[in-house]
C-alpha positions in Angstrom: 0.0 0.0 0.0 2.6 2.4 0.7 4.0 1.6 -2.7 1.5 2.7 -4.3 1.0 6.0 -2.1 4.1 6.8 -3.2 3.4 5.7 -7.0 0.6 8.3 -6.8 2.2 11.4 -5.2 5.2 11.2 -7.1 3.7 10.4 -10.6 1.3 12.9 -10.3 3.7 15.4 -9.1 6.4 14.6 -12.1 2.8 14.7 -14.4 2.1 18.1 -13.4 5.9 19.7 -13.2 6.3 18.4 -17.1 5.0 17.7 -20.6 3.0 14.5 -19.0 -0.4 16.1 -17.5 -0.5 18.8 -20.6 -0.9 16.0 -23.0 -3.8 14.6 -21.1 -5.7 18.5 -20.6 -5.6 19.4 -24.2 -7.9 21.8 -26.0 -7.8 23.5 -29.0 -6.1 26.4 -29.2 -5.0 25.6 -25.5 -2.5 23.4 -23.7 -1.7 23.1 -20.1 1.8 24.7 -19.7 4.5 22.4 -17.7 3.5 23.7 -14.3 7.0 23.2 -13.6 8.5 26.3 -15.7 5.9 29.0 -13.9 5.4 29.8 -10.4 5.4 28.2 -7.7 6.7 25.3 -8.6 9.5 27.2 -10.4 10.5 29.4 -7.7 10.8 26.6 -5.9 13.4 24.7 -8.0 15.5 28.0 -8.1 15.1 28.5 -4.8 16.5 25.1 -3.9 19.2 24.9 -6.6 20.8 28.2 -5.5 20.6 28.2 -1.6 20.8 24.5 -1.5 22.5 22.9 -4.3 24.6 25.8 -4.6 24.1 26.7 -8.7 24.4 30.2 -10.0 21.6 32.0 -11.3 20.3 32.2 -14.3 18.8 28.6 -14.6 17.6 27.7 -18.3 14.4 25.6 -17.8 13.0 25.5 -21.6 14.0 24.0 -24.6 13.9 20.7 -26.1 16.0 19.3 -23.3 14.2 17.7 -19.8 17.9 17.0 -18.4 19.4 20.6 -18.0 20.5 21.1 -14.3 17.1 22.8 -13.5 14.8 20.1 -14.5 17.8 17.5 -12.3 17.1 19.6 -9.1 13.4 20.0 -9.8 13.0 16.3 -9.9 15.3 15.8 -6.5 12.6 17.9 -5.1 9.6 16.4 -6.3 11.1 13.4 -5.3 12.0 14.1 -2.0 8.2 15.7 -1.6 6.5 12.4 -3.2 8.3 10.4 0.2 7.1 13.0 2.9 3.8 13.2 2.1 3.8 8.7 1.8 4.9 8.7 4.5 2.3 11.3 6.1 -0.5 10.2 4.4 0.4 6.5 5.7 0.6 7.9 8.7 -2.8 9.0 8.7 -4.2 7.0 6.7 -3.3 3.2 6.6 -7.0 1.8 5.0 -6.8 0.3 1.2 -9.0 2.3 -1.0 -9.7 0.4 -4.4 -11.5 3.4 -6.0 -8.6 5.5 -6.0 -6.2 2.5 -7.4 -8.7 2.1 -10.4 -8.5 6.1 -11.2 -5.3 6.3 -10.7 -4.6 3.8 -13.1 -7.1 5.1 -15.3 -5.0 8.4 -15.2 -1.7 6.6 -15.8 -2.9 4.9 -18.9 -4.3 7.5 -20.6 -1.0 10.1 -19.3 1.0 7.5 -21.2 -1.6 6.9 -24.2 -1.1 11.0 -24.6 2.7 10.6 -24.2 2.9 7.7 -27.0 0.0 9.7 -29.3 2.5 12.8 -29.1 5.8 11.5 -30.2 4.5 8.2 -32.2 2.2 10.9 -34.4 5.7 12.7 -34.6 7.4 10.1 -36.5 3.8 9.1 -38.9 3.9 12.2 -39.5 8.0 12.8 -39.9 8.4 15.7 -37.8 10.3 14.7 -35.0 13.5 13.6 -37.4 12.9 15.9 -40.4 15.2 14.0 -43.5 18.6 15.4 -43.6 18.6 18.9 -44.5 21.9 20.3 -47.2 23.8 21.8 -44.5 23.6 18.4 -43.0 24.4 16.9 -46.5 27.7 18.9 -46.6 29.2 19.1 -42.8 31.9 16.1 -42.0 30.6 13.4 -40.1 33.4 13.7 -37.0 31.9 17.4 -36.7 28.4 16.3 -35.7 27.3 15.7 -32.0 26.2 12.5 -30.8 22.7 13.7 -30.5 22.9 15.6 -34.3 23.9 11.9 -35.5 21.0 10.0 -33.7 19.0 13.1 -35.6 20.4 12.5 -39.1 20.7 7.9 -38.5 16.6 8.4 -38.2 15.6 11.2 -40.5 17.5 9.2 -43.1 14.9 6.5 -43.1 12.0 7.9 -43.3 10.0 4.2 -43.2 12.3 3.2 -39.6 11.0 6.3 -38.2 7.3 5.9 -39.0 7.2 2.2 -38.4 8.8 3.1 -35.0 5.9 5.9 -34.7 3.5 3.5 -35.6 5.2 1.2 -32.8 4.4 3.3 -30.1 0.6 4.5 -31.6 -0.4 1.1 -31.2 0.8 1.1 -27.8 -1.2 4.6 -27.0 -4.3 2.6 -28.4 -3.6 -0.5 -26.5 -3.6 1.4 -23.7 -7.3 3.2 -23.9 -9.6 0.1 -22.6 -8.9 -2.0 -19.4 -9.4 -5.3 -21.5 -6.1 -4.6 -23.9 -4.3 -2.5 -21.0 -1.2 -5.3 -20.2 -0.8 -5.4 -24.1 -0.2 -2.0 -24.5 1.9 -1.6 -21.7 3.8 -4.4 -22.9 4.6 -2.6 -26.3 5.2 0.8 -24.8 7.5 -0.6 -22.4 9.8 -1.7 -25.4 9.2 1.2 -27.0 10.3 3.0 -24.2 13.4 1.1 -23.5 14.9 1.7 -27.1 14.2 5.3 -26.7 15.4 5.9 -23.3 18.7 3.5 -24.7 19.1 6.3 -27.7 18.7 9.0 -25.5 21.7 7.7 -22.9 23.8 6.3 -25.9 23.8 9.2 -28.1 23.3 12.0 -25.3 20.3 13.2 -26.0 18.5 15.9 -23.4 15.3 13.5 -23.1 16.7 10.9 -20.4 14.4 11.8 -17.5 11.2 11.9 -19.2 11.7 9.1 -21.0 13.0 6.9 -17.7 9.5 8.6 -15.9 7.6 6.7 -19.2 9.8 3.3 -18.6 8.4 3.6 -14.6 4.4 4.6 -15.3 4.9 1.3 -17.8 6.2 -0.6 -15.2 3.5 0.5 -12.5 1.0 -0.4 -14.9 2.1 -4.3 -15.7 2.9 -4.4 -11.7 -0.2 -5.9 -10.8 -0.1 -8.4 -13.8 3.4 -9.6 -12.8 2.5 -12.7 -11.4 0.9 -13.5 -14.3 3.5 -12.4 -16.7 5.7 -14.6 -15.1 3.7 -17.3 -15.4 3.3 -17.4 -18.8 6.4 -16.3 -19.6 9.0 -17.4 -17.8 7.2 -20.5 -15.7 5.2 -22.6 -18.5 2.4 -22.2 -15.8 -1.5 -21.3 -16.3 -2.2 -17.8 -15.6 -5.4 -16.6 -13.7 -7.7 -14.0 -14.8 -6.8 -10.7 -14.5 -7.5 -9.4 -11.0 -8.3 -5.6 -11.7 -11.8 -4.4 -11.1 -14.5 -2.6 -12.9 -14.7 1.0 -12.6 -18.5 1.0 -12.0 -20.7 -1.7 -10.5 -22.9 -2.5 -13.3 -22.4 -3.6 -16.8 -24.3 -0.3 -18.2 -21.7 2.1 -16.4 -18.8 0.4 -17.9 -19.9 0.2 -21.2 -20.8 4.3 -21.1 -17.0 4.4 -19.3 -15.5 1.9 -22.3 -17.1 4.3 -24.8 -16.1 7.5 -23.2 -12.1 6.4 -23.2 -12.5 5.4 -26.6 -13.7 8.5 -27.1 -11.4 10.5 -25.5 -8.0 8.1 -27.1 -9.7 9.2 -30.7 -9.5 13.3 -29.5 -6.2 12.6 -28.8 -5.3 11.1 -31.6 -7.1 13.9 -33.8 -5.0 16.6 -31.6 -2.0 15.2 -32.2 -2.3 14.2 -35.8 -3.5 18.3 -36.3 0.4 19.5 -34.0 1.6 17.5 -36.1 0.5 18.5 -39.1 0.7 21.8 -38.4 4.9 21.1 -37.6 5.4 19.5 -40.8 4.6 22.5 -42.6 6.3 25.0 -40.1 9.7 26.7 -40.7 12.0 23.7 -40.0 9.7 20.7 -41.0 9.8 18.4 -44.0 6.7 20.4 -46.1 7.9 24.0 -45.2 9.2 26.3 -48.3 12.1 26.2 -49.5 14.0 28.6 -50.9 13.5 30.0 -55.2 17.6 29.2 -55.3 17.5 25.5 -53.5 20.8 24.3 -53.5 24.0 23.6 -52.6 25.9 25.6 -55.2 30.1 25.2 -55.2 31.9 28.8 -56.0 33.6 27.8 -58.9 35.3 31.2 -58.6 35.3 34.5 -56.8 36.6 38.0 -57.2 36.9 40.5 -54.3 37.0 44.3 -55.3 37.6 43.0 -59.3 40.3 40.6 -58.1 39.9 37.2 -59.3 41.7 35.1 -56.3 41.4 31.5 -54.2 39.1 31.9 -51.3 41.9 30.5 -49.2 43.7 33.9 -49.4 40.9 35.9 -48.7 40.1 37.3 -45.1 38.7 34.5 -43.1 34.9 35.7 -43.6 35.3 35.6 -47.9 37.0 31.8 -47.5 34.2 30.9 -49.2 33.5 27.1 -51.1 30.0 27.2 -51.3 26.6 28.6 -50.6 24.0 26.8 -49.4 20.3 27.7 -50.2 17.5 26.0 -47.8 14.8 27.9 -46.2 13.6 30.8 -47.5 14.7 33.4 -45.7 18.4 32.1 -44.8 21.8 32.1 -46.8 24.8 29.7 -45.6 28.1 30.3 -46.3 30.7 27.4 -46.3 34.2 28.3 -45.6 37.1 26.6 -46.7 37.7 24.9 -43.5 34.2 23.8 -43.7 32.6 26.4 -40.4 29.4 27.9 -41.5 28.4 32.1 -41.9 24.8 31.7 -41.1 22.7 35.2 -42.7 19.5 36.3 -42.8 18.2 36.1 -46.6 15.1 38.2 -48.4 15.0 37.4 -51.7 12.9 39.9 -54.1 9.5 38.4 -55.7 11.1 38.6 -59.0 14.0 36.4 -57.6 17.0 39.1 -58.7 17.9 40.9 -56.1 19.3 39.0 -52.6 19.1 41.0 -49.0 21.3 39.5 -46.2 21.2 40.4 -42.7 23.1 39.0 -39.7 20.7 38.7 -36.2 22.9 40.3 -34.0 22.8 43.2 -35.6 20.2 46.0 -37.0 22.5 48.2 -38.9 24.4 45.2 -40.9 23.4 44.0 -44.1 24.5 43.5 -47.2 23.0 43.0 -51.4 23.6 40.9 -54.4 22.2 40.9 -57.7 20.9 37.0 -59.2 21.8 36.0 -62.6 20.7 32.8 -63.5 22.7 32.0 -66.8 21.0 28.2 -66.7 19.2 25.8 -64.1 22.8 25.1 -62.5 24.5 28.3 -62.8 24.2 31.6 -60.9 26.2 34.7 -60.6 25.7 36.9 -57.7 27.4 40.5 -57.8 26.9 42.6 -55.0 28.7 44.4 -52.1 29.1 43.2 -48.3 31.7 44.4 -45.6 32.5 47.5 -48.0 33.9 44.8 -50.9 32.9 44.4 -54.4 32.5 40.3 -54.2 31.7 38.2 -57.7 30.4 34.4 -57.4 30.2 32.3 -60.3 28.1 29.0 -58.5 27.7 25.6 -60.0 24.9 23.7 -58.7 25.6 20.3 -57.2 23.6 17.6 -57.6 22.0 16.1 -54.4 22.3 12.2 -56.3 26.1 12.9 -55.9 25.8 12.7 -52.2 25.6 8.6 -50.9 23.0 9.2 -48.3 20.7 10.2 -50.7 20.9 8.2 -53.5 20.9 4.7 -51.0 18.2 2.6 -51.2 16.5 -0.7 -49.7 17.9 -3.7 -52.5 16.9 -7.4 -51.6 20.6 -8.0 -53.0 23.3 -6.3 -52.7 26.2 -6.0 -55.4 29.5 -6.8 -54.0 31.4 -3.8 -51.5 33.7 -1.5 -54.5 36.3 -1.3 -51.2 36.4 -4.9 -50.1 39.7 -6.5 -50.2 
């Protein structure tokens, strides 16, 4: 009993303090904000993690990453919270109550059905590894991170990412009625584990939530561990499932089987509609690209009428190519491959090129287009007070390996094998 006092403080505390509980309460137009990143809850974390723990203010809590030193000392904290209220509600209170442990678990399994909705819908949709974009295409390998690897392994297979999406939507589904509940925890649990693997392998910032997922799986097949093992592991005859009804008669269950049925398919809609949305969104696979998409090579360059190598130039004209993606960004490529990142407007009529830089409001710089054929351009133009000159050849993306690979039933024999 005391386990699972603590089960339910602690879960619902973590629920509430991240991502978890907003999944659950989602409207349209609306969703719950991680309670943990706005008062009280936050001034509590600071609170502790400077007078306590000893950290220097400022403390970044948003972002993509759940494992920055803030979100360490705000789950120390909750944690420490979850056993001193166990152990004074036990205190106080030592009588079983059932009704609680069936809407608890009703909570879990529908906290985790949002959880695997939300990032499963992600990879149907490809959103959460968008395919490799061309400044990906053209950095070295040994310059990546671990976690800009585990980005680019995934977004390169498009069908792995979506069949592991898929993966964990049939888990969220599992996990809407009582009758396919162990089923579905039994998938998400494996789901879970590979992804909570990925993220301490390649160093990714989403260990904690996604350990928090492996436990709420775990509590879920607790009760059906007997039985698990019995089947599993034993070659023995498993009983019945123990877990009780949430109502007392037949009618109230079906209305309740209905209404999480229900409720699973608004999830699902929400979440296919964020996702949707992302794929189109600045960053996503179906956002705009640029008029000049490309990675285009400088063939050759002149600076102030001076035709010359980059590699003699000032370290900001080392230039070997320019790199045309999203709309409104430019990307330089140095010779020592580092990347000049610029703001880019480019006119309607697709002559005239604007950069900016975003540290600056004063800054900018113009080049006039000339497309002499599909995969050549000249741009002319002035920037840093120098006349510059670019003659670009286009490069075509079915030069690059990674793009031109494909699934083959046989392979032909390895060009570098001895």
């Amino acid at each position: 009993m005391v386990r699972f006092k603590f089960c339910v403080v602690y879960f619902t505390l973590y629920a509430a303090a991240t991502q978890v509980l907003g999944g659950v309460v989602l409207l349209p137009g609306f969703q719950l904000p991680a309670l943990g990143n706005i008062w009280p809850m936050r001034n509590v974390t600071l609170w502790i993690a400077e007078h306590i723990v000893g950290l220097t203010p400022p403390l970044r809590y948003t972002g993509n990453s759940g494992d920055t030193a803030f979100h360490w000392v705000q789950t120390a904290w909750l944690l420490l919270a979850a056993i001193v209220v166990t152990a004074i509600w036990s205190a106080l209170d030592d009588t079983d109550r059932p009704a609680l442990r069936k809407w608890f678990r009703v909570f879990v399994r529908f906290a985790l059905a949002a959880q695997m909705f939300y990032y499963g819908m992600a990879k149907v949709i490809p959103t959460q590894f968008p395919p490799p974009n061309l400044i990906t295409l053209i950095e070295p390998v040994g310059s990546a991170s671990l976690s800009d690897l585990l980005w680019t392994f995934i977004g390169a297979s498009t069908p792995y990412q979506m069949v592991t999406g898929l993966a964990e939507m049939l888990a969220g589904v599992l996990l809407l009625t009582p009758q396919t509940t162990m089923l579905g925890a039994l998938i998400g649990i494996v789901d879970m584990l590979q992804v909570f693997l990925l993220n301490m392998t390649y160093d990714f910032g989403l260990k904690q939530i996604s350990l928090h997922l492996l436990l709420m799986f775990a509590f879920l097949l607790a009760p059906d561990a007997r039985r698990l093992l019995n089947v599993l592991v034993l070659n023995r005859r498993a009983e019945p499932s123990s877990e009780r009804p949430l109502f007392a008669t037949p009618r109230a269950n079906r209305i309740a089987l209905v209404a999480q049925i229900a409720f699973g398919v608004y999830l699902i809609a929400m979440f296919t509609s964020l996702s949707t949305r992302y794929f189109y969104a600045a960053g996503g696979p179906g956002a705009p690209r640029s008029p000049l998409y490309g990675i285009w090579n400088v063939e050759q360059m002149s600076v102030d009428d001076e035709v010359r190598p980059a590699v003699v130039n000032d370290y900001d004209r080392r230039w070997r190519r320019v790199i045309f993606d999203a709309p409104d960004v430019v990307v330089f490529q140095r010779t020592d491959d580092s990347l000049a990142h610029y703001g880019a407007e480019l006119t309607t009529d697709g002559r005239t090129l604007a950069l900016s830089k975003r540290n600056s409001r004063t800054w900018s710089a113009h080049f006039t287009v000339e497309r002499a054929s599909a995969n050549r351009m000249i741009l002319a133009g002035e920037m840093d007070h120098y006349r510059i000159l670019l003659q670009l050849q286009l490069v075509e993306l079915d030069t690059f390996r990674l793009l031109r690979s494909a699934f083959r039933w046989v392979r032909p024999p390895d060009p570098f094998a001895g």
